[in-house]
C-alpha positions in Angstrom: -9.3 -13.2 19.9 -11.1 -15.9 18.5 -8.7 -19.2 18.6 -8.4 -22.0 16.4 -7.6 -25.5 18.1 -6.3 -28.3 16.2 -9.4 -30.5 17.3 -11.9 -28.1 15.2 -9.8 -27.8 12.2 -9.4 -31.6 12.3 -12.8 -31.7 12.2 -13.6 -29.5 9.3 -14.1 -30.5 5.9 -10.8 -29.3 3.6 -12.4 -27.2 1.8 -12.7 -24.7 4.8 -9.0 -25.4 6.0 -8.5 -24.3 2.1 -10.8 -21.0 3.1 -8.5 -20.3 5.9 -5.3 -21.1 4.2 -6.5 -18.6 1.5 -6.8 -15.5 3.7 -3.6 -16.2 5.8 -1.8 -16.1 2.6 -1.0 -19.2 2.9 1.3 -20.6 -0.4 0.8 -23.6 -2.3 -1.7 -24.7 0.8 -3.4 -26.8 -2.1 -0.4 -29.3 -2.0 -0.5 -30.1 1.3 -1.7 -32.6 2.9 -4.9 -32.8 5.5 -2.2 -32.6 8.3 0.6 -30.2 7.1 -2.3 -28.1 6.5 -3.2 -27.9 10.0 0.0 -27.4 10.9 0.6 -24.2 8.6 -2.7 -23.0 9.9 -2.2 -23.2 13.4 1.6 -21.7 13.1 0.4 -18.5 11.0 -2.4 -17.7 13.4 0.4 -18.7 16.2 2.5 -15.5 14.7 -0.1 -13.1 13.6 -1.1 -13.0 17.5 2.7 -12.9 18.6 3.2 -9.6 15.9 -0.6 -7.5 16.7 0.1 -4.3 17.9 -2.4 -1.6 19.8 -2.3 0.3 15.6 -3.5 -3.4 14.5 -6.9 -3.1 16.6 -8.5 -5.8 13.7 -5.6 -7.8 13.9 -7.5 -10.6 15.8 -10.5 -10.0 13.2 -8.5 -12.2 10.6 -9.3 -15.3 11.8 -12.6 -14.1 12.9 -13.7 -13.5 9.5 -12.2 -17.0 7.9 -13.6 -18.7 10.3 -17.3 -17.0 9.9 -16.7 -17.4 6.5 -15.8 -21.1 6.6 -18.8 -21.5 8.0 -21.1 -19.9 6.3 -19.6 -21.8 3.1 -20.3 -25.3 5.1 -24.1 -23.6 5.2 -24.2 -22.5 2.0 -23.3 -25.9 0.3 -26.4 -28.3 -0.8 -26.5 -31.3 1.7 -26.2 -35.0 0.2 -29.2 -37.0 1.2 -28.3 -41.0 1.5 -28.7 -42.8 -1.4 -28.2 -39.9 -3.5 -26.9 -40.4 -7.2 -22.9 -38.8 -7.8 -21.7 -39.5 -4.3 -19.7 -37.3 -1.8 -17.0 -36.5 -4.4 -19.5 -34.4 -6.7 -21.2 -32.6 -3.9 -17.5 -31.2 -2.7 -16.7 -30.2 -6.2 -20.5 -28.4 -6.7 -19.7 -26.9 -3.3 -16.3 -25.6 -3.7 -17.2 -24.2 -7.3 -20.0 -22.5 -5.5 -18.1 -21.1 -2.5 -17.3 -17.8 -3.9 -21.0 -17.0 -4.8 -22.1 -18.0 -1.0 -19.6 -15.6 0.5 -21.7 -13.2 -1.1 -25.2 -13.9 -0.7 -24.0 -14.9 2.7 -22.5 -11.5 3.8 -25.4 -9.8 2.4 -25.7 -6.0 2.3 -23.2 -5.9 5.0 -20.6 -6.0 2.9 -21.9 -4.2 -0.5 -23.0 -0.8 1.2 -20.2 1.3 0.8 -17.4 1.3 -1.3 -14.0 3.4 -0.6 -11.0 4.5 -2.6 -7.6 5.7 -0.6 -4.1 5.2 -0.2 -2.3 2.4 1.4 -0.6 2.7 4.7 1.2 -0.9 5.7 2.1 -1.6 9.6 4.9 -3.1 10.7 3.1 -6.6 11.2 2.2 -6.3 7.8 -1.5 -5.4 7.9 -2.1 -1.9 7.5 -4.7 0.3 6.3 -6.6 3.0 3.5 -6.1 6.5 4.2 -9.2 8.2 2.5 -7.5 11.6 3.4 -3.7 10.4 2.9 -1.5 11.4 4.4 -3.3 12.0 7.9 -5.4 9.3 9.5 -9.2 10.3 9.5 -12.6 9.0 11.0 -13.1 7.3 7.5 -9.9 5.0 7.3 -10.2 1.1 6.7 -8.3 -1.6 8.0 -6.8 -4.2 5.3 -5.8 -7.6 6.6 -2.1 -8.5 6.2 -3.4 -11.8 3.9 -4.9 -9.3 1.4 -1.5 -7.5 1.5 0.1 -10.7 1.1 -2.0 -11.5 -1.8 -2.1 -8.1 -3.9 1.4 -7.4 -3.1 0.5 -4.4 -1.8 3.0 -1.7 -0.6 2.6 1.3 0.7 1.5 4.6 -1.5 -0.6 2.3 -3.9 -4.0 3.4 -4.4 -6.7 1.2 -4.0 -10.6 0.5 -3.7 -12.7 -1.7 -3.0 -16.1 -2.4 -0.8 -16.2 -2.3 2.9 -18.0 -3.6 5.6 -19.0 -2.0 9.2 -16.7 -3.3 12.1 -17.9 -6.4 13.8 -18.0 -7.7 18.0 -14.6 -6.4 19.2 -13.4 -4.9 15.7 -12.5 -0.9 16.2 -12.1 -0.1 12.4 -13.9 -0.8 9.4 -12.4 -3.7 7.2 -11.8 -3.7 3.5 -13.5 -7.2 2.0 -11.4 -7.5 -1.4 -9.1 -5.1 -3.4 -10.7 -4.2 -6.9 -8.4 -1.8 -8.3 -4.5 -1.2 -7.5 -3.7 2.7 -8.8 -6.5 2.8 -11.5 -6.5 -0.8 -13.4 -8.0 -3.9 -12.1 -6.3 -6.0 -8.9 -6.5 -9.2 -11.3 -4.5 -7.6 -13.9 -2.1 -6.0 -11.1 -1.4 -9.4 -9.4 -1.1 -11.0 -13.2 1.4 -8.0 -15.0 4.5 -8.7 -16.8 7.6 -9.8 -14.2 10.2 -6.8 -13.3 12.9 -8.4 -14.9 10.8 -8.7 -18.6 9.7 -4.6 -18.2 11.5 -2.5 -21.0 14.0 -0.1 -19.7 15.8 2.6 -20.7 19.1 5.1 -19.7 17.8 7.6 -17.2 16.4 10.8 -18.9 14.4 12.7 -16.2 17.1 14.4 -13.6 16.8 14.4 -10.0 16.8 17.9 -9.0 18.3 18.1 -5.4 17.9 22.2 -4.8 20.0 22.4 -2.3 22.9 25.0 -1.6 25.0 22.7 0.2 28.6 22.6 -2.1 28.6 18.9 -2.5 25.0 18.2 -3.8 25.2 21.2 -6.0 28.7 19.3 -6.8 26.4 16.1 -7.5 23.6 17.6 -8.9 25.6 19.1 -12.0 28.9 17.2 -12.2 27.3 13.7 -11.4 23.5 14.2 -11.9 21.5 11.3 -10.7 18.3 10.4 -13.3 15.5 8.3 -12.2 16.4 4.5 -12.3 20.4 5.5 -11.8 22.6 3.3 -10.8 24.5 5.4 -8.4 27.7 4.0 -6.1 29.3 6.3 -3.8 32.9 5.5 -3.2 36.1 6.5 -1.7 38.8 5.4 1.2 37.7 5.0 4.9 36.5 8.5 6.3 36.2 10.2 3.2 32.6 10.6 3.9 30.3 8.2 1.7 28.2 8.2 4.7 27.7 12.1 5.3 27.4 12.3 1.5 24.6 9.7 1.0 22.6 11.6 4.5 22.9 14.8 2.6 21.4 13.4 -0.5 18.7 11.7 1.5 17.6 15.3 2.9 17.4 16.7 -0.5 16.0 13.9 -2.3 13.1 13.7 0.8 11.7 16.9 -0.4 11.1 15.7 -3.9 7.7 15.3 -4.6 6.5 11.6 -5.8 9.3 9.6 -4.8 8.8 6.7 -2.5 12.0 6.9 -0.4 13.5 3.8 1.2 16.4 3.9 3.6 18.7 0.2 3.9 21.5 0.4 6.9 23.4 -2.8 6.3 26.9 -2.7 8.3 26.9 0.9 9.4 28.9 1.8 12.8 26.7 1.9 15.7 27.0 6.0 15.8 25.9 6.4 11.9 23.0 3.9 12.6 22.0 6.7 15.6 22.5 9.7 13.3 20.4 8.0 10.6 17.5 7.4 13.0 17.3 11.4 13.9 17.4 12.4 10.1 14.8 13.3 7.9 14.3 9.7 6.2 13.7 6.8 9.0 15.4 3.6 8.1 13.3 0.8 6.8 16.0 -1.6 7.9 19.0 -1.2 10.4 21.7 -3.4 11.1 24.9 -2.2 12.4 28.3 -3.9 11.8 27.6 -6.2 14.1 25.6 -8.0 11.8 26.2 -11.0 9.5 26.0 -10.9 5.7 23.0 -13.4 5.5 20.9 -10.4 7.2 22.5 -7.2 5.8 21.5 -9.3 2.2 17.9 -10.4 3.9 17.3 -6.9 4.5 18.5 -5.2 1.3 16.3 -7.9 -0.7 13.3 -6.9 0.7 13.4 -3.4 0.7 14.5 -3.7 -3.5 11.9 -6.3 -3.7 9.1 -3.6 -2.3 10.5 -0.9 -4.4 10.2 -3.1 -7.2 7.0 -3.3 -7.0 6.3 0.3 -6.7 8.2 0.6 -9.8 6.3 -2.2 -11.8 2.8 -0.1 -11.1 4.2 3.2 -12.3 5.6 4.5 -9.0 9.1 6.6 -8.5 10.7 4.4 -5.8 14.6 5.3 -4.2 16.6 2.9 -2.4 19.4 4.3 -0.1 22.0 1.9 1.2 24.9 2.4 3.8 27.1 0.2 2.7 27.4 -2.6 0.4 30.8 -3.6 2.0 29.4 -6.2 4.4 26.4 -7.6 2.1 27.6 -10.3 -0.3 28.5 -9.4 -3.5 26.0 -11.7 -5.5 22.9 -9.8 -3.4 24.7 -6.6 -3.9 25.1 -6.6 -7.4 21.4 -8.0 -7.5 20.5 -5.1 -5.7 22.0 -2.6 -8.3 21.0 -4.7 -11.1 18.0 -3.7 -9.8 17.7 0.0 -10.7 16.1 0.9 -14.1 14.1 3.4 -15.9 10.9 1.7 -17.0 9.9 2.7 -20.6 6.7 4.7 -20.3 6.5 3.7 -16.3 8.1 4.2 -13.3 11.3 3.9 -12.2 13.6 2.5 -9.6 16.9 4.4 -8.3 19.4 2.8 -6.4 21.9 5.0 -4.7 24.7 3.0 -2.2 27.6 3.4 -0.5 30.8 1.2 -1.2 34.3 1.4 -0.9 34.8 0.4 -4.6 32.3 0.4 -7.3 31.1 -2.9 -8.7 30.6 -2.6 -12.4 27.7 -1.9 -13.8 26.9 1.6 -12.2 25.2 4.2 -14.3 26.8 7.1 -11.7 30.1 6.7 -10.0 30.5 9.4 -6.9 33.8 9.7 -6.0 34.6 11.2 -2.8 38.1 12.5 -2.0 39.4 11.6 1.9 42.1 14.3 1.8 39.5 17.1 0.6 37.2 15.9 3.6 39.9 15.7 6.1 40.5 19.3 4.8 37.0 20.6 5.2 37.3 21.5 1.9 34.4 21.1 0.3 32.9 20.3 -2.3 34.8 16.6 -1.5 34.5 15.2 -5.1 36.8 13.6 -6.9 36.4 14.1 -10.5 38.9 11.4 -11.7 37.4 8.6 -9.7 33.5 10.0 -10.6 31.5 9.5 -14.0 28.4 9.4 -15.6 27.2 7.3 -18.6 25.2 9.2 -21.2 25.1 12.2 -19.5 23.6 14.4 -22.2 20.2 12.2 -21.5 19.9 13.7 -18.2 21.8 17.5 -18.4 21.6 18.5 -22.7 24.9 18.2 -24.6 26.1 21.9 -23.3 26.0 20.6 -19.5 27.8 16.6 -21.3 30.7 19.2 -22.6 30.5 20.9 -19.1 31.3 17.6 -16.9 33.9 16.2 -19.9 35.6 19.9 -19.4 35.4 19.3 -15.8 36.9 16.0 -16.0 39.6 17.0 -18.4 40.8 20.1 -15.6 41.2 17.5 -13.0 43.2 15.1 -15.1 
């Protein structure tokens, strides 16, 4: 792994500390100073060698390739002779208007003789790579530096292309050189699309259909229907059963074709958080009880952050969460603020656990304890459920059905 002393980068002009800073991901490196940048530079590297893993095999290539590329920049740029008219000053700024043009006539046909389109795969260091043949691996996958993650906000299921280049010295995969297109339109356009928040929404109008014969989520499915971008809380007393409920409805809701599922355990008892981890949905995040608020929000932002994204770019994304009673209720409404139905787009779900709802919800689930504690299933409680415009997601005949319903339990 190539390594980057302070000495060298001390050495080198800014506009390749600017080349580095660029491909680590580096943000707002052009407001730093000579020093602070340095110091930024040398810390990044410091963790992205701490984090490789054996499934990062180009992990170490990173810095490699900024640093080859620095240098072939430094080449590329016309040298001053003494005496020379416009000074220092105007060389620098021809140079570093120049520098993207070098990069390529530098990496010559190298990098222009294949170009690839696949599906993205992220790591856990946040690298990760393009499956040509999602969802296996295959001979033909490329790697993709976690700086061009960074960059594109990339996440994984979005399809991408752009050219590659043949692995170089200790390199085991081929490496993608820039993202072009992000699922069909331009990476530029992508990386500059309207904010979440600004996207039109609407009330959920295309049902999630579970298909299951267990008693409660045929319960769900038809007395509480979930839409896509539902706001869905799942409440009742302790050991009522929010928990089993929201495992059930991961099972189901796995086996739904083009949703992007993503599991949150913020708060769950130790046992739950093992249970979890054998199911069908792995947990993106998973902190037990133990756990202060500051991380159970940490880890709920993220993952509603990633779905986001998925959901800005015309993707189906879920987010599960067991429990909002430990995360703070600012990041918890956030996080169900969160949930909409994109007009003409994607969508965003957000289904959580919680002993009492929050406002806002689009689906209340109540679950009865003494019905649980009874095995008598299906657990729901009809007076402390609801839906909000529930003809949207089952007709008016299946509205009057779950009013009807409603009305018997009262």
């Amino acid at each position: 792994m190539t390594v980057l002393h302070r000495d060298a980068l001390e050495a080198s002009p800014l506009a390749d500390l600017h080349a580095i800073a660029s491909e680590l991901g580096i943000d707002g490196f052009r407001r730093l100073r000579k020093a602070e940048l340095i110091d930024r530079i040398l810390r990044d590297t410091d963790a992205d060698a701490d984090t490789a893993t054996d499934g990062d095999a180009n992990g170490s290539a990173v810095i490699e390739e900024v640093v080859d590329e620095a240098a072939a920049e430094d080449d590329a740029r016309p040298k001053r002779r003494r005496g020379s008219r416009g000074g220092r000053g105007r060389a620098r700024d021809d140079a570093d208007r120049d520098s993207g043009e070098a990069d390529e006539a530098d990496d010559g046909p190298e990098r222009r003789d294949e170009t690839i389109e696949g599906v993205v795969e992220l790591l856990g260091n946040g690298s990760g790579f393009v499956r040509v043949s999602p969802p296996e691996p295959s001979d033909g996958d490329v790697y993709i530096s976690a700086a061009q993650v960074r960059r594109c906000e990339l996440v994984s299921g979005d399809r991408v292309s752009g050219p590659v280049r043949k692995p170089r010295r200790s390199e085991r995969y081929p490496s993608l050189v820039r993202v072009d297109t992000i699922n069909g339109a331009p990476a530029e356009e992508v990386a500059e699309g309207t904010p979440y928040d600004e996207l039109p929404c609407t009330f959920p109008s295309v049902r999630l259909e579970l298909g299951s014969d267990d008693p409660t989520l045929k319960a769900i499915e038809w007395l509480t229907p979930i839409g896509r971008g539902s706001r869905v809380v799942i409440t009742g007393g302790a050991l009522a059963g929010k928990t089993e409920t929201l495992r059930r409805l991961a099972g189901a809701l796995s086996g739904v074709e083009g949703l992007e599922l993503s599991l949150v355990l913020t708060g769950v008892r130790p046992e739950e958080a093992a249970d979890w981890k054998a199911g069908s949905v792995a947990p993106a995040a998973s902190l037990t009880l133990a756990a202060g608020a500051d991380a159970q929000g940490q880890a709920l932002e993220r993952a509603i952050e990633t779905a986001q994204r998925i959901a800005a770019r015309g993707g189906h994304a879920v987010v599960l969460v067991d429990t909002l009673d430990g995360v703070a209720p600012a990041v918890a409404r956030r996080a169900l603020a969160a949930a909409r139905a994109i007009v003409d787009g994607g969508s965003l779900t957000v289904i959580a656990t919680a002993s009492s709802t929050l406002g806002g919800e689009t689906t209340v689930i109540g679950i009865d304890a003494t019905r649980t504690a009874a095995r008598n299933f299906p657990a729901l409680d009809l007076r402390a459920s609801g839906i909000l415009r529930p003809e949207l997601l089952v007709g008016d005949a299946g509205a009057d059905a779950i009013a009807a319903a409603r009305a018997e339990a009262d």
